[in-house]
N, CA, C and O atoms as CSV, one atom per row, in Angstrom:
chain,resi,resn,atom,element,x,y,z
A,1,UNK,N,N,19.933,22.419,-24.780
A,1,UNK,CA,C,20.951,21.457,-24.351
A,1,UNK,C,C,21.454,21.841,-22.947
A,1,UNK,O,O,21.738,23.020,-22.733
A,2,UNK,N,N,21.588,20.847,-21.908
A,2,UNK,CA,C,22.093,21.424,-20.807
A,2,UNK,C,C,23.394,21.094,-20.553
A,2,UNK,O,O,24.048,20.280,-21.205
A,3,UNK,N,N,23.770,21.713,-19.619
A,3,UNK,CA,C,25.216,21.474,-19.282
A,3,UNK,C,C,25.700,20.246,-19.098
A,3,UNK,O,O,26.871,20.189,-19.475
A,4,UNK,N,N,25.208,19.039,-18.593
A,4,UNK,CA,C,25.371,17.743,-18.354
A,4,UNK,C,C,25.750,17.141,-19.407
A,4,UNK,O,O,26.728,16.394,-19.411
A,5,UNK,N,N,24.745,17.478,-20.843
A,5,UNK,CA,C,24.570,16.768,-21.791
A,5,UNK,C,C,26.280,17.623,-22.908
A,5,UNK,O,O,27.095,17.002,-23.592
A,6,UNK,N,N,26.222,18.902,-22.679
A,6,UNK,CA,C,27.001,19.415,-23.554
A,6,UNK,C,C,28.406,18.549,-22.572
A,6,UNK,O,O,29.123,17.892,-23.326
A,7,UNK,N,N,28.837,18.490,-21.058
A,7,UNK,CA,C,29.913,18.060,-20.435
A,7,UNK,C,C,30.450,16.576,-21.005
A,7,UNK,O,O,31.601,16.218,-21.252
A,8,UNK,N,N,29.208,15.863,-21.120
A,8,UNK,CA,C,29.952,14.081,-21.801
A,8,UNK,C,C,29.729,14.245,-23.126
A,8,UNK,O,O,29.905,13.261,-23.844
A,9,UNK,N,N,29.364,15.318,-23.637
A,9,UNK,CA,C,29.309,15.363,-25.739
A,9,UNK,C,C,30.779,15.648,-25.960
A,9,UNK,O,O,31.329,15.386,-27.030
A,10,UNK,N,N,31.827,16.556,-24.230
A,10,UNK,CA,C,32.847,17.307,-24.918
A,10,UNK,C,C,33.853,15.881,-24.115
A,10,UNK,O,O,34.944,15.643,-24.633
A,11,UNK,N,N,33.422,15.048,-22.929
A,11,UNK,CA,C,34.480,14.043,-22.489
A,11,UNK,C,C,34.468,13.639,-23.665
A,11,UNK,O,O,35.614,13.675,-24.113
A,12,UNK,N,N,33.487,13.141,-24.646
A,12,UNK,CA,C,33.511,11.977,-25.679
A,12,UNK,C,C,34.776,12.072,-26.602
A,12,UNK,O,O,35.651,11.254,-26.884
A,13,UNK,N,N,34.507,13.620,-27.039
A,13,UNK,CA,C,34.599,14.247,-27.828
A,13,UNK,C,C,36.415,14.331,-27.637
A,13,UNK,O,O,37.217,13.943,-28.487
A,14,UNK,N,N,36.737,14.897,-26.391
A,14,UNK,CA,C,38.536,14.740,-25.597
A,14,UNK,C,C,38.964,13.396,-25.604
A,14,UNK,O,O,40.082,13.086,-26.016
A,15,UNK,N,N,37.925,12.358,-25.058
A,15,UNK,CA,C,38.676,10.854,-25.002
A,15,UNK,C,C,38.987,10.471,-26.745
A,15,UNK,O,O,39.977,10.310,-27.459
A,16,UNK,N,N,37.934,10.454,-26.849
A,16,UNK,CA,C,38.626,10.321,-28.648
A,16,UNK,C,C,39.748,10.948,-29.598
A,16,UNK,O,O,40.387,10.328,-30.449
A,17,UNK,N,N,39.880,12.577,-29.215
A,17,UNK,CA,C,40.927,13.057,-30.439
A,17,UNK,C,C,42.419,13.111,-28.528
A,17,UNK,O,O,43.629,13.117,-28.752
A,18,UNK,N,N,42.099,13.128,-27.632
A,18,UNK,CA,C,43.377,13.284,-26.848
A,18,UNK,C,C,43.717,11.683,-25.912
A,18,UNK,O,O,44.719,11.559,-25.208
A,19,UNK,N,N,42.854,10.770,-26.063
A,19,UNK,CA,C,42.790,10.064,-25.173
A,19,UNK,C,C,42.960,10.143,-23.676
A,19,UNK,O,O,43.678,9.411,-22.995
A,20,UNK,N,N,41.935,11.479,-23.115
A,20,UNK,CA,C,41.936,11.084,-22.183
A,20,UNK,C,C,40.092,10.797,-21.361
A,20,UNK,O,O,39.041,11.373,-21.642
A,21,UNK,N,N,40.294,9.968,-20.579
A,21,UNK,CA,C,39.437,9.177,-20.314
A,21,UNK,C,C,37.951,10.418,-19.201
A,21,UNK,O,O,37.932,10.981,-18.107
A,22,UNK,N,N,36.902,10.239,-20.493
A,22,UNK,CA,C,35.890,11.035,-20.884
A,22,UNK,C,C,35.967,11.489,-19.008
A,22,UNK,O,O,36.190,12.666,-18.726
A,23,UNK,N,N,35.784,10.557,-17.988
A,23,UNK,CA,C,35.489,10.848,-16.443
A,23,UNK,C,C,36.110,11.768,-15.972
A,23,UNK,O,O,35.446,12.307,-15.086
A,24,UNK,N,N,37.883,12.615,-16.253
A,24,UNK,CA,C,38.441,12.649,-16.223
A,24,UNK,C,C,37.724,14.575,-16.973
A,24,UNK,O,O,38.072,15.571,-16.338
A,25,UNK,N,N,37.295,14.662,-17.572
A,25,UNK,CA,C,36.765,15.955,-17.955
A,25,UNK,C,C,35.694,16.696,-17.497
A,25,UNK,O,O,34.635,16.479,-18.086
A,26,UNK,N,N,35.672,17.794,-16.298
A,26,UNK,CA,C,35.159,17.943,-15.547
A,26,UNK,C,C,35.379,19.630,-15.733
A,26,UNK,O,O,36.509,19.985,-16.065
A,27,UNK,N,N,34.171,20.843,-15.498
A,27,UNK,CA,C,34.004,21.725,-15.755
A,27,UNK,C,C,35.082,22.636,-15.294
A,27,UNK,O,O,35.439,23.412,-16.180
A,28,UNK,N,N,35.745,22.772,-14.086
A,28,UNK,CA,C,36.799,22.924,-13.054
A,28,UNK,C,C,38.173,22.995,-14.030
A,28,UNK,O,O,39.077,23.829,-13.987
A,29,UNK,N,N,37.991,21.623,-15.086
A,29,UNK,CA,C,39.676,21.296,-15.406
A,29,UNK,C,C,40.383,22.337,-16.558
A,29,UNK,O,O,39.692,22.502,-17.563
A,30,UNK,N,N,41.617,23.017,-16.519
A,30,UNK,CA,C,41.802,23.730,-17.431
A,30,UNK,C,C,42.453,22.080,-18.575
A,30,UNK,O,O,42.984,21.054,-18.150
A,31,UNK,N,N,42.067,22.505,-20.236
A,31,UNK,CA,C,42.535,21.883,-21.657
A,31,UNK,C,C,44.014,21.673,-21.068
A,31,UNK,O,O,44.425,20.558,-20.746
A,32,UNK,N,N,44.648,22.649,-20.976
A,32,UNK,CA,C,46.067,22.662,-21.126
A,32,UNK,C,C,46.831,21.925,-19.821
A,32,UNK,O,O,47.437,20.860,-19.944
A,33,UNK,N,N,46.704,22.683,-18.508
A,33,UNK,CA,C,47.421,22.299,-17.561
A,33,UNK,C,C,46.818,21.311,-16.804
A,33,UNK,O,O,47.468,20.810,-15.887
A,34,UNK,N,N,45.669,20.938,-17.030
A,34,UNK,CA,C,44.895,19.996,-16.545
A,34,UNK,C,C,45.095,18.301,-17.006
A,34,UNK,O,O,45.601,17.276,-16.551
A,35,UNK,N,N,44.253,18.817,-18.354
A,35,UNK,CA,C,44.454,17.592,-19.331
A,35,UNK,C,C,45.224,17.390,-20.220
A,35,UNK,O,O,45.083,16.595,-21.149
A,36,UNK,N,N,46.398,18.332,-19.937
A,36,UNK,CA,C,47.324,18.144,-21.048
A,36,UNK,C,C,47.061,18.559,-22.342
A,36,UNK,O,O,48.194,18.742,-22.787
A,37,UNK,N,N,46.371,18.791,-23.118
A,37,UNK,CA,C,46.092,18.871,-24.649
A,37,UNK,C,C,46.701,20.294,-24.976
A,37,UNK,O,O,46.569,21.397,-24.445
A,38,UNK,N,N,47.478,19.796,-26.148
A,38,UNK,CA,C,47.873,21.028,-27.188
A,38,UNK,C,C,47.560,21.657,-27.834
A,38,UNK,O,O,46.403,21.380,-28.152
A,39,UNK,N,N,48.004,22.659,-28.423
A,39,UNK,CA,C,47.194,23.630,-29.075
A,39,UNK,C,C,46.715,22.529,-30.420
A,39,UNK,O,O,45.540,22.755,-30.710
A,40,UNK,N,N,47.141,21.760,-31.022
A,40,UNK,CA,C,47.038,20.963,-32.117
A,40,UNK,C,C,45.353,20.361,-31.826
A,40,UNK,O,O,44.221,20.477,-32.296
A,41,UNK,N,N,45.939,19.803,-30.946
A,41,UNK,CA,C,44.131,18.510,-30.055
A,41,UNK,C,C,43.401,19.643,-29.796
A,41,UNK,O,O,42.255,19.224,-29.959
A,42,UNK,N,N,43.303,20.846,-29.489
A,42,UNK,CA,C,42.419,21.758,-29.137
A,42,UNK,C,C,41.530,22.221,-30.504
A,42,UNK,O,O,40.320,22.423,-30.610
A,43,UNK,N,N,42.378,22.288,-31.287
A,43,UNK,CA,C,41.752,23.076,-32.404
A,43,UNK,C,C,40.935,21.632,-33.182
A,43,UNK,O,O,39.758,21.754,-33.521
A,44,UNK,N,N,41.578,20.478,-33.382
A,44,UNK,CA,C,40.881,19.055,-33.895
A,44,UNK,C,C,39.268,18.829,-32.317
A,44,UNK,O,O,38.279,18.129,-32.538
A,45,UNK,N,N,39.453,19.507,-31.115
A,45,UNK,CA,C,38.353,19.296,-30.231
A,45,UNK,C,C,37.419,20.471,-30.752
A,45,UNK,O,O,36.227,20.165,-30.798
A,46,UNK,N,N,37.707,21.612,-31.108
A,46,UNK,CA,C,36.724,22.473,-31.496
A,46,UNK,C,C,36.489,22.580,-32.555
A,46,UNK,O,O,36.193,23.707,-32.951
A,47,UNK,N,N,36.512,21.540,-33.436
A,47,UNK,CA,C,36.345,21.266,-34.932
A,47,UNK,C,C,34.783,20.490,-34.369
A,47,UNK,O,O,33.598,20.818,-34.425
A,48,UNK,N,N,35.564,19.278,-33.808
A,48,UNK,CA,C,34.851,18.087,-33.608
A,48,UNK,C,C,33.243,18.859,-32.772
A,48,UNK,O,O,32.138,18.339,-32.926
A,49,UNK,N,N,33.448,20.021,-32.005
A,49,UNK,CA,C,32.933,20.230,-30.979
A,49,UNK,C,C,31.661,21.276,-31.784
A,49,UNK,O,O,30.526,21.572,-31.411
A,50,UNK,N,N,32.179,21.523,-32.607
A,50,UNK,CA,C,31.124,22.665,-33.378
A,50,UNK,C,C,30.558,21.902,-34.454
A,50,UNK,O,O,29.770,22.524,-35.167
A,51,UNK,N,N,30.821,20.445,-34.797
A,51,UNK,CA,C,30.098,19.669,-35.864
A,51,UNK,C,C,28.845,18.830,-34.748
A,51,UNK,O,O,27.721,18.451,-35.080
A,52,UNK,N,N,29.602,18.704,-33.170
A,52,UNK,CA,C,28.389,18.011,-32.308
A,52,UNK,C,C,27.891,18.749,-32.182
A,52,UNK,O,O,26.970,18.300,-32.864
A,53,UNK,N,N,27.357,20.135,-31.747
A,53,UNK,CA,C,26.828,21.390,-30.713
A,53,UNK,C,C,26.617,21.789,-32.095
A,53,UNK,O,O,25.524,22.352,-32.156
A,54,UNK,N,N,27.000,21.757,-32.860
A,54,UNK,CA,C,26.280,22.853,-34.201
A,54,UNK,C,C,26.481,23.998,-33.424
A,54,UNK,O,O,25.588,24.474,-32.723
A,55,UNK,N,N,27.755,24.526,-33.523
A,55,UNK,CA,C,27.789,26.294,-32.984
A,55,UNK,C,C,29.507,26.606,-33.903
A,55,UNK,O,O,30.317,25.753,-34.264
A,56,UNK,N,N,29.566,27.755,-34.018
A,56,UNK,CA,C,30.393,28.186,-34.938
A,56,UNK,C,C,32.050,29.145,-33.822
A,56,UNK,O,O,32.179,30.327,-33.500
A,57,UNK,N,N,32.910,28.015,-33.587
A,57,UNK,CA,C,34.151,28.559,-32.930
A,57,UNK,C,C,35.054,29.134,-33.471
A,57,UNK,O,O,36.032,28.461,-33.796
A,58,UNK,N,N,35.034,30.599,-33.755
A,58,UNK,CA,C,35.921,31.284,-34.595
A,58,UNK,C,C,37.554,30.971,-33.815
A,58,UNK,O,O,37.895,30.827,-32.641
A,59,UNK,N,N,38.254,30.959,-35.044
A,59,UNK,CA,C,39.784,30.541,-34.286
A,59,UNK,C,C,40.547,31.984,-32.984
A,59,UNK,O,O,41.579,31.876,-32.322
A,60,UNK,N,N,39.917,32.761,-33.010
A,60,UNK,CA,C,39.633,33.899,-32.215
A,60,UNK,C,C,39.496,34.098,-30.762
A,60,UNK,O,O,40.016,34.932,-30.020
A,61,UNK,N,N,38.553,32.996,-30.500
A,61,UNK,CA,C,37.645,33.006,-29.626
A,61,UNK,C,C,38.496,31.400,-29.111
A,61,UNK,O,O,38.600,31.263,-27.892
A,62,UNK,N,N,38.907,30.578,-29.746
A,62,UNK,CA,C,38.913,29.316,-29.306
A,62,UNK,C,C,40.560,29.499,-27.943
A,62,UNK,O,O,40.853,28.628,-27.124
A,63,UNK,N,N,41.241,30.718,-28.108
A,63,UNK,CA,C,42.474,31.100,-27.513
A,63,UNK,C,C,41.723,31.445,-26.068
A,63,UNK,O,O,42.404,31.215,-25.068
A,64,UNK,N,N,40.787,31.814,-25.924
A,64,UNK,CA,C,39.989,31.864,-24.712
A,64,UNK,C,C,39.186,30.757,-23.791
A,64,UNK,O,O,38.668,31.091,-22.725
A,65,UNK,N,N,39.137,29.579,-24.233
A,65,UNK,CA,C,38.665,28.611,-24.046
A,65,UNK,C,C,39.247,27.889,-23.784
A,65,UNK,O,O,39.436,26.807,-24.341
A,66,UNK,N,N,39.889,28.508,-22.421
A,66,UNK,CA,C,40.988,27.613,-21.716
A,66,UNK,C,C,40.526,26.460,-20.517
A,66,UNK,O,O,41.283,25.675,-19.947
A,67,UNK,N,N,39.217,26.594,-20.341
A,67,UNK,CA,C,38.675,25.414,-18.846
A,67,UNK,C,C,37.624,24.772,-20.013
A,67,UNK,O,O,37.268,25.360,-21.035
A,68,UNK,N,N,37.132,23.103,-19.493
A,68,UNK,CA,C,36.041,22.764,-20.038
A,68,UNK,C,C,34.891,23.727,-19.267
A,68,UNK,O,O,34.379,24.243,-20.261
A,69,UNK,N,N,34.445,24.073,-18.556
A,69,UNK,CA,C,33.292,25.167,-18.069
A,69,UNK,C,C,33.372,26.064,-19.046
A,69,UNK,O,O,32.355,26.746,-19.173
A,70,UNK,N,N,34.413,26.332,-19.920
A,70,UNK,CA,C,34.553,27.913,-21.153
A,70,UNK,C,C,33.812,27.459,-22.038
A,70,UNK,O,O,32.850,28.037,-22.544
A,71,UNK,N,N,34.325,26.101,-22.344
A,71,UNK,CA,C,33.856,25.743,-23.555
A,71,UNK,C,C,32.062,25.566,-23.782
A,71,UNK,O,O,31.367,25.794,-24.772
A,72,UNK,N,N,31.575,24.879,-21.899
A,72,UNK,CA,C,30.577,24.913,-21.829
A,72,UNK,C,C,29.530,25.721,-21.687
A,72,UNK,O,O,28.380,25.340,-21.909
A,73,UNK,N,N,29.879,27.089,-21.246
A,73,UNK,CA,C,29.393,28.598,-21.438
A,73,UNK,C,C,29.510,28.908,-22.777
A,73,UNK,O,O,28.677,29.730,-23.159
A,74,UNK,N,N,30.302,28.496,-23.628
A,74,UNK,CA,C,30.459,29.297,-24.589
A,74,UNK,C,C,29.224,28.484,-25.805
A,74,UNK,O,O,28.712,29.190,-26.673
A,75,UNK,N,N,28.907,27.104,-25.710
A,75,UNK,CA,C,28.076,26.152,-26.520
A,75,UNK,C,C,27.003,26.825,-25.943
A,75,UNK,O,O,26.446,27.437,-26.854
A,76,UNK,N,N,26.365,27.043,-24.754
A,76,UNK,CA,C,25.225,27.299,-24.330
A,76,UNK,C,C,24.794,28.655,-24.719
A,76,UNK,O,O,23.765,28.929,-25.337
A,77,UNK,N,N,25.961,29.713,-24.160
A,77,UNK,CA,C,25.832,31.172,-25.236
A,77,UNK,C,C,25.374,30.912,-26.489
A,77,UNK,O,O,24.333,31.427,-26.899
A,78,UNK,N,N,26.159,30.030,-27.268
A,78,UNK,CA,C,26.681,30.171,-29.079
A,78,UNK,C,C,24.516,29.344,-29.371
A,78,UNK,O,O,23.726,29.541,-30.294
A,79,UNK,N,N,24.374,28.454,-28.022
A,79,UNK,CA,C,23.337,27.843,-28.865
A,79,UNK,C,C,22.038,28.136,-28.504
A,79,UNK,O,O,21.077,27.406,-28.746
A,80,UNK,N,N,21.989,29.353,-27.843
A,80,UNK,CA,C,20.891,30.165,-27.217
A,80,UNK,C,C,20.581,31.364,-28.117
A,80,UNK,O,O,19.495,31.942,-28.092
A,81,UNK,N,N,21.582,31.695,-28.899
A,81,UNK,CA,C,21.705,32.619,-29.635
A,81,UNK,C,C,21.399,32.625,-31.281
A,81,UNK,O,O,21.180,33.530,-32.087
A,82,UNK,N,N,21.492,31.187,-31.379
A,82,UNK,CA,C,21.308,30.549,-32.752
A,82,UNK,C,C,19.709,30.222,-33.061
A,82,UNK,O,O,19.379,29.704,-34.128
């Protein structure tokens, strides 16, 4: 999976549980101060995000996954490894 493809699996994935608009999610942006999302929408995005990517986000690890680029290093790690 490449980065392109994992970047609009995770806009889809933000416009749907935070409403914000998929274009708008860009590797650069931090979850929190960027796009706004709470710890609540974060944990419902890495639910959602490990049933698309099939990769396993321990609640551990998800406190680190503060930029979409984290999240996208971390699918590509989690699915290189699998």
């Amino acid at each position: 999976m490449t980065e392109q493809e994992i970047l609009e699996g995770l806009g889809e994935i933000v416009e749907e549980i935070a409403g914000v608009p998929a274009a708008d999610v860009t590797p650069a942006k931090s979850f929190v101060d960027d796009l706004d999302i709470d710890s609540l929408a974060m944990v419902e995005i890495a639910v959602a995000a490990q049933d698309k990517f099939g990769v396993e986000i321990p609640d551990d690890q998800l406190k680190d996954l503060k930029t979409v680029q984290d999240v996208i290093d971390y699918v590509k790690r989690s699915s290189a490894s699998a």
